[in-house]
N, C-alpha and C positions, 0 to 999 in steps of 0.2 A: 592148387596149393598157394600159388601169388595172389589168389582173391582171397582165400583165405588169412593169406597173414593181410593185406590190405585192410581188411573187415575190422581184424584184430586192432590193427594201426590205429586207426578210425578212431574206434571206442576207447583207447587209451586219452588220445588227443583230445578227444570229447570230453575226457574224464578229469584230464589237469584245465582243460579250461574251465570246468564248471567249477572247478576248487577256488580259482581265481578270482572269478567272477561275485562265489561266495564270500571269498573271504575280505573283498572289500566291500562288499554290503555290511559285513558282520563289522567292520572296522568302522563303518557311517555310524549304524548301530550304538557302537561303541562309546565314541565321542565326539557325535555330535553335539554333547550337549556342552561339552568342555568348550568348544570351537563357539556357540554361542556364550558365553559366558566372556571370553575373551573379548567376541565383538563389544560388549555391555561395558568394556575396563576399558578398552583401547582402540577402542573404536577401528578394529579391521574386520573386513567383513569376513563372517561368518564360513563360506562358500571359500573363499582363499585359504584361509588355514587349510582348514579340514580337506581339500585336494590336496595342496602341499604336504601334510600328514598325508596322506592314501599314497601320492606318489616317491616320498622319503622311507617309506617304509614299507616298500611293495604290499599294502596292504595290512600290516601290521609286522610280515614274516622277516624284516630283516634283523641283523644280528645285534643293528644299535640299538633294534626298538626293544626287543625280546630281552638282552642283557644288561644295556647302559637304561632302559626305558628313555631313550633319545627318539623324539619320532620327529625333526628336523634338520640332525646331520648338526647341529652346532659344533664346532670347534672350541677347543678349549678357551682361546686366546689369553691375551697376560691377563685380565682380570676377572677368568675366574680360578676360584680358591675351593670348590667341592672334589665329590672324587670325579676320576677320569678312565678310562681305558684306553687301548688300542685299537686301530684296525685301519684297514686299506683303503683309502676313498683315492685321491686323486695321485695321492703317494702313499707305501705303503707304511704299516704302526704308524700314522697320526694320532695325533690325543685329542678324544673325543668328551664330550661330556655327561656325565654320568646322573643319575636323576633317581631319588626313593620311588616316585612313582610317575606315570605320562603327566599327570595335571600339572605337574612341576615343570614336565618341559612344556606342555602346550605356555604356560604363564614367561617359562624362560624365552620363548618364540616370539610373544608378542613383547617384551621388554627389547628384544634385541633387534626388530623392527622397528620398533619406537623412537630409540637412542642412538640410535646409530644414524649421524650426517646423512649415509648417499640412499637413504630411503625419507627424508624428511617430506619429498615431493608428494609419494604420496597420501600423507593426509592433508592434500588440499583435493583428492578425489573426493567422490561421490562414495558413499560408503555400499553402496547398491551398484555399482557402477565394477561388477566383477572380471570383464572387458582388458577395465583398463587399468584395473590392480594386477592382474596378471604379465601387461605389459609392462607398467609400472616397475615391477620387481626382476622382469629381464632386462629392462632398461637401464638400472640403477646396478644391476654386475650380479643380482642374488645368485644367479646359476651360471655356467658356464654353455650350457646346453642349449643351444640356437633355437630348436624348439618348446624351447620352457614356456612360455607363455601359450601356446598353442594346445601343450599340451594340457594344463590346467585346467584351461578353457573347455579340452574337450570332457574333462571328469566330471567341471562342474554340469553342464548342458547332458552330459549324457545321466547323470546321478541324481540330476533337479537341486544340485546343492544349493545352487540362489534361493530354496525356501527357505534356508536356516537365516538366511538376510532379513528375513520379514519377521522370524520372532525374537523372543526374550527368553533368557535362561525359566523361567516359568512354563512358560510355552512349548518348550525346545522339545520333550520327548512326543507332543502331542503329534509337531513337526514328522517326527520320526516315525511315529503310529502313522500318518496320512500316506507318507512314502511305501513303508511297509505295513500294509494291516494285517496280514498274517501274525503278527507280532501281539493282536489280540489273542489266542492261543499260546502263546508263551508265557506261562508263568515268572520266572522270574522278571523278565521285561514289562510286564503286566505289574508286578509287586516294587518295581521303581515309581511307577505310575502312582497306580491308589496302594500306595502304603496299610493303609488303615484297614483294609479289604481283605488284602493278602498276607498281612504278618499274625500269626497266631500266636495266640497266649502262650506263653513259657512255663512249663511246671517246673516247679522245686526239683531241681537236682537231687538224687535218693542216693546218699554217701554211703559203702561200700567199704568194709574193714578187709583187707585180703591180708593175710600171715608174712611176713616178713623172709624170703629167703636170700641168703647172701648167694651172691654169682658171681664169677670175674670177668669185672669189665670190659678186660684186655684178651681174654679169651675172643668173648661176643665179636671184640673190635676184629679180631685177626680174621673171624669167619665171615665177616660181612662188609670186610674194606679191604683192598688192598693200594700200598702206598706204592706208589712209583718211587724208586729209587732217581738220582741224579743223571746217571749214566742210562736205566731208561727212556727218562723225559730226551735225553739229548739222542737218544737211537731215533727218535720219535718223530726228528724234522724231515720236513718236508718242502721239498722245491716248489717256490713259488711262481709265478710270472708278473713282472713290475709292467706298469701301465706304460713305461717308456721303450716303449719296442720289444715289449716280450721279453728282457734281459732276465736271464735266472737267476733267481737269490733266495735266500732263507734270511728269518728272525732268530736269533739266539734266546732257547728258553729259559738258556742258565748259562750262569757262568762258565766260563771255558775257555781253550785258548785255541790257534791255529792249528796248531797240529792234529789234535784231534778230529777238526773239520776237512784240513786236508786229508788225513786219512780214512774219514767215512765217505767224503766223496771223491776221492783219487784224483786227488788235484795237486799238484806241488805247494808247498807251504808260499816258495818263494811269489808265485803266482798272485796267490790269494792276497798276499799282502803289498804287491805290484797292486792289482785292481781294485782293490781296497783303502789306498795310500794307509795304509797303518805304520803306524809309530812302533809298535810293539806286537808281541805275539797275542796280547790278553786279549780275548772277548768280554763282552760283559751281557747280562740279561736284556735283549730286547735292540740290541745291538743287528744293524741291515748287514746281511756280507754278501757281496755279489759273486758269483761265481765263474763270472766272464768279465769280459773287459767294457767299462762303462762307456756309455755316447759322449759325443761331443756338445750333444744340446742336448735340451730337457725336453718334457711331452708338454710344459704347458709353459707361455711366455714370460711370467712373471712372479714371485710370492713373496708376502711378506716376511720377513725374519721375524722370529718369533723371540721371546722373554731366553735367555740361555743358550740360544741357537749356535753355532758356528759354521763358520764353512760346510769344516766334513759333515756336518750333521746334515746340510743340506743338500753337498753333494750327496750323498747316500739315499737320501730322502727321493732325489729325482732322477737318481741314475745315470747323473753327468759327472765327468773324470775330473778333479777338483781343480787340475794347472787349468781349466778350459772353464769354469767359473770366475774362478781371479780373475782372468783375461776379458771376461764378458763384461765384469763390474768396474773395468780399470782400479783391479787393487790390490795391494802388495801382497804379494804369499805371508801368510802368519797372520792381515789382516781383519780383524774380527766385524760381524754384520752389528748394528744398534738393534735394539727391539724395535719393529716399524720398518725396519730398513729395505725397499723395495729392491730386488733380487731378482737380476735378469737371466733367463733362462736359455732363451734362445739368439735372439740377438744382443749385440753390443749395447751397453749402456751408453744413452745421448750423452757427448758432453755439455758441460755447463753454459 
């Protein structure tokens, strides 16, 4: 029987790997050619994107890429003005940025490398020199992740992504054809290529008189949607875990106020609004409430303040208790951050 389930283990494991494996082919695939097109504007190499995309967006499956069509984790920052969403990266609900489609981010990606100071360095690389753009951009603070460069590296060398370096958005699917020729049996992939080959003639649409019957709307609607009520949406939360030592908390999907919250999770009112520092009983949508008592230091050393930001906002954000913020920035209770204002987390801010 224990070889038995073993055998079974096996083949499952076999089974998510080979999806993985897939589905960042299919993501080269995808846009490679966007990733060439970029290098042609802004001169980065081709191979760096396009891992960066593979590794931002597990392949295409995470939730930025899929929803926001973000496939490099941008951050909203003060100057941009498009739409935006939520979600958890380093803190949790940060505002992300939102894109009609990826070409929009791959182009926002390469703008935001560009113009931004602490990457000026490197376009004094070699643009084929994929090595040391990787280091380049650990160097310069793009990720937090020790092995970022490393890992890059290993996507590009194991993917052959340095051949997208040696062509031209002309060129780029041929690129793709070389790496994968199986892709000659794919029609559609095949009908980006030679266009002319594979698109066929369009006949006249043959218009179609159908008799006119009245139906209700609102009938159809009642049968094939149902609205979540208020007080649904809010049964509906769910305990999360913050990056800062596993503290439990929720996001408010709606308006609401403590009580409620203490009574769905059996918490004292008084509590919540102890570990909370709240001013008042109101919640509001999108609002962090932690459910225990916050750290004294944060999980990461330092963040910028952001356009609107305050304190509590930040406390909340990283799941430190806000009198142990003040204290860290030497600065008065009530005193509010600038936009820019760098935000010490863990240790004391240097004095002057």
């Amino acid at each position: 029987m224990k070889r038995l389930f073993l055998l079974i283990s096996l083949l499952v494991l076999s089974k998510f790997s080979a999806q993985t494996w897939a589905t960042e082919d299919q993501y080269i695939q995808k846009f490679a050619k966007y990733a060439v097109e970029e290098m042609e504007k802004y001169k980065i190499p081709a191979s760096i994107t396009l891992a960066q995309g593979l590794l931002e967006t597990g392949g295409g499956q995470s939730i930025l890429a899929q929803e926001g069509k973000n496939h490099f984790g941008i951050k909203c920052k003060e100057d941009w003005t498009g739409k935006t969403m939520k979600h958890t990266d380093d803190a949790p609900n940060e505002c992300f940025r939102v894109y009609d489609d990826p070409r929009q981010s791959y182009e926002d990606h390469s703008i935001f490398l560009s113009t931004r100071k602490y990457y000026t360095g490197l376009f004094n690389l070699d643009i084929k020199d994929y090595k040391a753009w990787a280091n380049g951009l650990k160097k310069a603070g793009y990720a937090t992740n020790p092995r970022y460069a490393s890992i890059l590296i290993g996507k590009i060398e194991r993917y052959k992504l340095y051949e997208f370096d040696n062509t031209n958005s002309k060129e780029a699917l041929y690129a793709v054809l070389k790496l994968y020729p199986d892709l000659k049996d794919d029609r559609s992939f095949m009908a980006q290529l030679e266009p002319e080959k594979y698109t066929k003639k369009v006949k006249e649409p043959v218009t179609v008189e159908v008799p006119y019957k009245a139906t209700s709307y609102a009938q159809q609607q009642k049968r094939v949607e149902r609205i979540k009520t208020k007080a649904e949406i809010l049964n509906s939360i769910l305990i999360k875990s913050h990056p800062n030592d596993g503290l439990k908390y929720i996001i408010i999907p709606e308006d609401t106020n403590v009580q409620f919250i203490a009574k769905k999770f059996k918490i004292s009112e008084s509590r919540l609004i102890k570990w909370n520092e709240l001013e008042n009983d109101v919640l509001q949508k999108n609002d962090i409430v932690f459910l225990e008592s916050k750290n004294s230091d944060g999980n990461t050393a330092t963040y910028k303040a952001e356009s609107g930001e305050d304190m509590h906002d930040i406390a909340q954000k990283f799941g430190i208790k806000l009198n142990k913020l003040y204290a860290k920035n030497r600065m008065d209770e009530g005193q509010q951050p600038s936009a820019g204002q760098l935000i010490y987390l863990i240790d004391k801010k240097p004095r002057n």
